[in-house]
N, C-alpha and C positions, 0 to 999 in steps of 0.2 A: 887294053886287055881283050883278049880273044873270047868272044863267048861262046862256051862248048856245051855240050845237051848238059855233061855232070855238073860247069858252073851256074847251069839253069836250073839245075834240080837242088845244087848248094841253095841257091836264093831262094827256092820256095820254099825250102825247109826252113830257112829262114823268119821270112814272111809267116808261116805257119805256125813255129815256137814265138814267135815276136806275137799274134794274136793270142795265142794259148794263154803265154803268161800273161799280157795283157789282159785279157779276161778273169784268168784265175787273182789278178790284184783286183782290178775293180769285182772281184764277189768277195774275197777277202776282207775290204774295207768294208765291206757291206752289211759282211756278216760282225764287223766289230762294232758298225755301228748302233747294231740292237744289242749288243753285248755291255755297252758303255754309252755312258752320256756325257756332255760335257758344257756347261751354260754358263754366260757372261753375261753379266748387266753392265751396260757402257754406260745406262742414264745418270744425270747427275743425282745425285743425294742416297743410289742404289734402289729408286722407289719398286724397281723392277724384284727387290731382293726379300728375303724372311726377314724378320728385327730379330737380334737376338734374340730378346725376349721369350719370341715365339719359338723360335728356333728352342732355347731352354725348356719351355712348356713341354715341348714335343719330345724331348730326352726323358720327360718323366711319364711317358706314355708306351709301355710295352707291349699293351694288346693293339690289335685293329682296331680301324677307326672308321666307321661308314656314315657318308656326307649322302644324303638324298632331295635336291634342290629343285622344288615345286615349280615349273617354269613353262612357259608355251614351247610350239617348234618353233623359235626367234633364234637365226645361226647368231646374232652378234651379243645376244645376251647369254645365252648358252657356252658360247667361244669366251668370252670374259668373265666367265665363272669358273670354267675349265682350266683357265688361263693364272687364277688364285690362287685354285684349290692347287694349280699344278708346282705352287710354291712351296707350299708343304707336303706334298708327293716326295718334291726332290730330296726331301729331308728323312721324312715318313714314306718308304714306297709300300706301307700295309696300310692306306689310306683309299679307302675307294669311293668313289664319286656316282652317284647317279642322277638320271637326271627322270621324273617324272611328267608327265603332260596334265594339268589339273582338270583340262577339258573332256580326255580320255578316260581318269581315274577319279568320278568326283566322290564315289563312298571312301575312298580312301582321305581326300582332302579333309572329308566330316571325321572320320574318325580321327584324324593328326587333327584337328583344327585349325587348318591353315587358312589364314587370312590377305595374306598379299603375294603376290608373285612375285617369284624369286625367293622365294621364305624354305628358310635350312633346315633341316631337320636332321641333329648328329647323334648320335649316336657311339659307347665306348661303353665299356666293360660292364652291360646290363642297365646302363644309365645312358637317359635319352634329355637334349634340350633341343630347343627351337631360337633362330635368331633370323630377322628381315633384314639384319646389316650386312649387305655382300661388300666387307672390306676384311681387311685383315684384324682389324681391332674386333671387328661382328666376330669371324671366326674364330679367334682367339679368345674373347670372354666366353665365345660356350663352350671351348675344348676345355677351357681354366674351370667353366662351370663343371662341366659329365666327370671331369675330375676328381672334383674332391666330392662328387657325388654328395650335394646337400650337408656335408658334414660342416660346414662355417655356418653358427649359428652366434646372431649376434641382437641380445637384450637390450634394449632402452629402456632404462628405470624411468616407473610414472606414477601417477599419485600425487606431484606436488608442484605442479607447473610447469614442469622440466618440456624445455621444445618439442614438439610432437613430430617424429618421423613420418607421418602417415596425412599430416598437416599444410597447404600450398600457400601458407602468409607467409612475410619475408621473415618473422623470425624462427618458422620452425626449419624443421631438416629432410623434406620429405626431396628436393633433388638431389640433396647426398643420398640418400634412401636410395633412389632408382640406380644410381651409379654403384652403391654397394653390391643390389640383387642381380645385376647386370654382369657383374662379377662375383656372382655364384651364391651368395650369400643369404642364408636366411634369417630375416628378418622379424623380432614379435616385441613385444609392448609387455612390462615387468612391472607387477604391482603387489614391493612385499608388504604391504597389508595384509594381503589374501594370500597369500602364499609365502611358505615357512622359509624358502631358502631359495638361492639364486642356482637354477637346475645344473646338476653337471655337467651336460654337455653342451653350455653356455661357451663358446670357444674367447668370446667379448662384452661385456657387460660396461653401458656407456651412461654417463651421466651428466647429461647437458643441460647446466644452469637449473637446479631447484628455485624453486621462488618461496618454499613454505618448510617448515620443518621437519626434517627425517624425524622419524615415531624409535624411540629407542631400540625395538623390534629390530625395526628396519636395518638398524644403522649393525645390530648383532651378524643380521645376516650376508652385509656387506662385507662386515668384518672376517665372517666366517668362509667366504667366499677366496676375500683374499689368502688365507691362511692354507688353504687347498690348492694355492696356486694357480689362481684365476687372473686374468689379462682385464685391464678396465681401462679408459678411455675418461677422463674427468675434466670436463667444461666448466671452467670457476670464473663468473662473470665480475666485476668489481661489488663491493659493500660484505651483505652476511656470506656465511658458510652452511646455513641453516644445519648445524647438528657438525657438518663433517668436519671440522678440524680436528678432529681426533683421528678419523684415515690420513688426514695429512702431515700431522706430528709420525704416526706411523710408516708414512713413506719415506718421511725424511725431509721433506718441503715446506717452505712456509709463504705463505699468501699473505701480498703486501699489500698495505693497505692503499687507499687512491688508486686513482684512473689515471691512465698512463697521456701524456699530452706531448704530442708530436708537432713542432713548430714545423717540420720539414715537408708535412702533407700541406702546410696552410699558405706555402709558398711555391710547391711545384705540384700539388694536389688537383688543380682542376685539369691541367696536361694530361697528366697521369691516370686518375682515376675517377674525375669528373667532380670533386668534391673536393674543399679548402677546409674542413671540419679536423679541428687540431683534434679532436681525441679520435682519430683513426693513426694507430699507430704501423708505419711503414718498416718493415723487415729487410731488411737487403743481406746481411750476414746470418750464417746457418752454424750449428758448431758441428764437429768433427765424430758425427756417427752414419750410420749405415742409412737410415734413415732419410738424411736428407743429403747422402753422399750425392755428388754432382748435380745437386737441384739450384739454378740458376736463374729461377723465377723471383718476384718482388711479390710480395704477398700482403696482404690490408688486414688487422686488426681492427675494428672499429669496438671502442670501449673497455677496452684491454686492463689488466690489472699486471703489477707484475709479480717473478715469484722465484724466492730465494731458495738456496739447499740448505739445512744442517747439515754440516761436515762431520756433528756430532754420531748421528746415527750411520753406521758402518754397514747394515742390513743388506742394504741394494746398493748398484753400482749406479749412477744418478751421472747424465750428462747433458748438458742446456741446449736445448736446441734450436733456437729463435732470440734471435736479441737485436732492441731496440739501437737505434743511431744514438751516437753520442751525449747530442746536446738533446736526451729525450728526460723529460723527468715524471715520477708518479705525486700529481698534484693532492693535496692532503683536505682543499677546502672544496667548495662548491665551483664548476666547469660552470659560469656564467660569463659570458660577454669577453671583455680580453683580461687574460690570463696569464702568470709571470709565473718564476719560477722563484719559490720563497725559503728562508732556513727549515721550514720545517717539512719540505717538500724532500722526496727522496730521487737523488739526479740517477739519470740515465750514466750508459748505457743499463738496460731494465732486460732479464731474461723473462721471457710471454709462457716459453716450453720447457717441459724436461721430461727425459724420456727417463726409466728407472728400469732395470732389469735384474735379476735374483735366479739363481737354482734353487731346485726348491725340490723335492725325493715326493712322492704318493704313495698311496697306502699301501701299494705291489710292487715297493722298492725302488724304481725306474724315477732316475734323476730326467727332470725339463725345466726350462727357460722360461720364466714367470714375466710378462711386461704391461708397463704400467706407461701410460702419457699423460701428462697433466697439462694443461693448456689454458691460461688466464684469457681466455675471451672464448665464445661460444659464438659472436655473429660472425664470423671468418666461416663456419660451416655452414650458417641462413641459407636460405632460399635467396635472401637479398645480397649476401657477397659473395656466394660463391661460386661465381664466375668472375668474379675479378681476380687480376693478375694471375699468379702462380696456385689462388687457395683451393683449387679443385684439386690438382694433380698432390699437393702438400695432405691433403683432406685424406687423398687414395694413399699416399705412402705409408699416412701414420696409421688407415685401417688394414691396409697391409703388410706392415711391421708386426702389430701388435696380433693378426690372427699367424703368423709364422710365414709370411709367404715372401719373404726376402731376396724370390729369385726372379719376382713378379712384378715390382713396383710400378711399372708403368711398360705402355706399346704405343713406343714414339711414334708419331705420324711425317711421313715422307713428303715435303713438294718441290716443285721444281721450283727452282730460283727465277726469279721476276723476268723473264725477255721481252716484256713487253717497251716496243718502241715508240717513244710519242716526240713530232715534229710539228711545231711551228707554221701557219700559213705560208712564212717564208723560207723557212726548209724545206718543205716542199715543192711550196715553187719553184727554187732551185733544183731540186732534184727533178723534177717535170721536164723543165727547160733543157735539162742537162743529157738525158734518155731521151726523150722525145726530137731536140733540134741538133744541139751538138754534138750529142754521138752520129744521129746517121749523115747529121754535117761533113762529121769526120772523116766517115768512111766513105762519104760520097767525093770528096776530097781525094783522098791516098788512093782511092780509084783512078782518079782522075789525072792524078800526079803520074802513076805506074804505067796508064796508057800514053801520054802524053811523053815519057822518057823513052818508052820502046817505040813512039813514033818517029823519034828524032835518030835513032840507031840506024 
């Protein structure tokens, strides 16, 4: 090809529209890329990702949301907070993040009262909480909290031995307690004695294990509570009912008598749960409600009773939620020494739970969802069992079933799956041997071979 001045001037216009548009694509991408985002988590188990859960929570959130995280100038704890919060950005982009210096602003730390670094302070539609857990579960029980803005209020009837929420012996309930406020929940102590009726904006009124006799009074206002469509929570430990079996004929339930004896803790009990003690009854079947839909934990009764329906009363829809293994039965005489299983004893399988639900209309016409749990054991919620197996997470579903929050039950925790690799003296040593002589053996070799073939050419 001849080159003429016009074929040189073709090519530079060439070269010239070849930069142009060059250029004009990379600002194009450039500019789409603040236009749009686009994020993959490749890590196993998504730990990188929102949980549903949260993700749900954040659907029910239409105002902004402002996150102000008490923190020194530390780039790698600032960057892994930035890095959290940017999880629920991607979901919520009305989420705004700040980040304060406690060193810079200390009347402001006195007025929040901030106590540890790294400490959240959120804030959402006029309602402000505080949480020191920089995880997604910390973040999520305060958005869960500024939510429902203090409106979960939940009564512990007292007066009559009933386990003490506010109490750290194994058998009361004050680490349920903390998990409850933790997610959002207010917590007070109910004594109708002194007061006429169980207040209306009780959203759950709980009664775990009386040990002394409900005062007829009482038992009206319990009565009167239900009747209006109130949620309760009832811990029935084996022997009396001190007054209540009349809410319980009224629910529809009947509380069977004896303690429930579990041969299968007394043989795989001390593996499992540290304990060979037959009257801890093990749960591994769940029935078929919302509840404990895909709950796959083993959960411990210790001292269980169990507890039948009336099919008779038609009132509430009543479905069992816990039930004992097969060969379980409820022993009728004294649990001393070793223990069989007799005619007068009544066999397993033995239902522990039932859950009961009702519509029910209020005074301003507007039909709601009435629910009730009934739960033959009360140390499953102790300070002393409840962290074994599945009974913490089992504990949270049924207080948050029965306050209405069905879209909340639980924020799974993510981890990576085990890589850790462990070898042997002698696997090592092989491997040692194998890197350090025989490989550069090797190559010291095929070196050797390569010069020695092209010496001979």
């Amino acid at each position: 090809m001849k080159v003429t001045l016009k074929s040189r001037r073709l090519l530079l216009l060439q070269n010239l529209l070849f930069v142009v548009l060059f250029l004009a694509a990379v600002g194009l991408v450039g500019w789409l890329s603040t236009q749009y985002n686009y994020h993959a988590d490749w890590t196993e188990n998504g730990r990188n990702t929102l949980s549903e859960t949260s993700a749900a929570l954040l659907n029910e959130m239409p105002q902004p949301v402002v996150i102000t995280v008490f923190v020194r100038e530390t780039p790698l704890m600032r960057k892994h907070i930035a890095e959290l919060v940017g999880r629920y950005q991607r979901y919520k982009a009305d989420i705004e993040l700040q980040f304060v210096n406690p060193d810079a602003e200390p009347q402001r730390v006195r007025e929040m009262n901030i106590t540890a670094e790294g400490e959240m302070v959120i804030e959402y539609a006029g309602q402000r909480t505080q949480t020191q857990q920089v995880s997604e579960e910390g973040i999520s029980n305060a958005l869960q909290k500024v939510l429902r803005g203090g409106e979960r209020k939940i009564a512990f009837l007292q007066g009559h031995g009933e386990r003490d929420f506010l109490q750290a012996a194994n058998y009361d309930l004050s680490a349920w307690a903390q998990q409850l406020q933790a997610k959002g929940a207010q917590l007070y102590g109910l004594n109708l004695a002194s007061a006429s009726a169980v207040p209306d904006n009780t959203s759950l009124l709980v009664i775990a294990g009386p040990r002394a006799d409900l005062l007829p009074g009482e038992l009206v206002a319990i009565q009167g509570y239900l009747d209006r469509g109130g949620n309760m929570l009832w811990l029935v430990d084996p022997g009396e009912s001190y007054g209540l079996s009349g809410i319980g004929k009224q629910l529809g339930v009947i509380l069977q008598p004896g303690m429930i004896i579990d041969p299968n803790v007394s043989q795989v009990g001390m593996q499992l749960f540290g304990t060979d003690d037959p009257r801890m009854a093990l749960v591994a079947s769940y029935g078929a409600h919302p509840l404990v839909a895909g709950f796959e934990f083993n959960t411990l009764f210790p001292m269980a009773r169990g507890i039948a329906i009336d099919d008779v009363n038609e009132t509430w829809v009543r479905v069992p939620l816990l039930k004992t293994l097969s060969n379980t039965w409820a022993e009728s005489g004294e649990v001393m020494g070793s223990v069989g299983f007799d005619e007068e004893d009544i066999a397993g399988p033995l239902n522990i739970g039932v859950a009961l639900q009702r519509e029910v209309t209020s005074d301003n016409g507007e039909t709601q969802q009435q629910r009730v749990v009934v739960i033959g054991d009360g140390d499953f919620l102790s300070n002393g069992y409840l962290g074994v197996g599945g009974n913490l997470q089992l504990a949270m579903n049924i207080a948050n079933w029965l306050v209405s929050d069905d879209t909340l039950l639980s924020i799974p925790a993510r981890s990576a799956a085990d890589i850790t690799l462990e070898l042997d003296e002698t696997e090592l040593a092989t491997i040692g041997v194998g890197f350090l002589v025989v490989l550069p053996l090797g190559l010291l070799g095929t070196g050797f071979f390569i010069w020695w073939r092209r010496r001979r050419r």
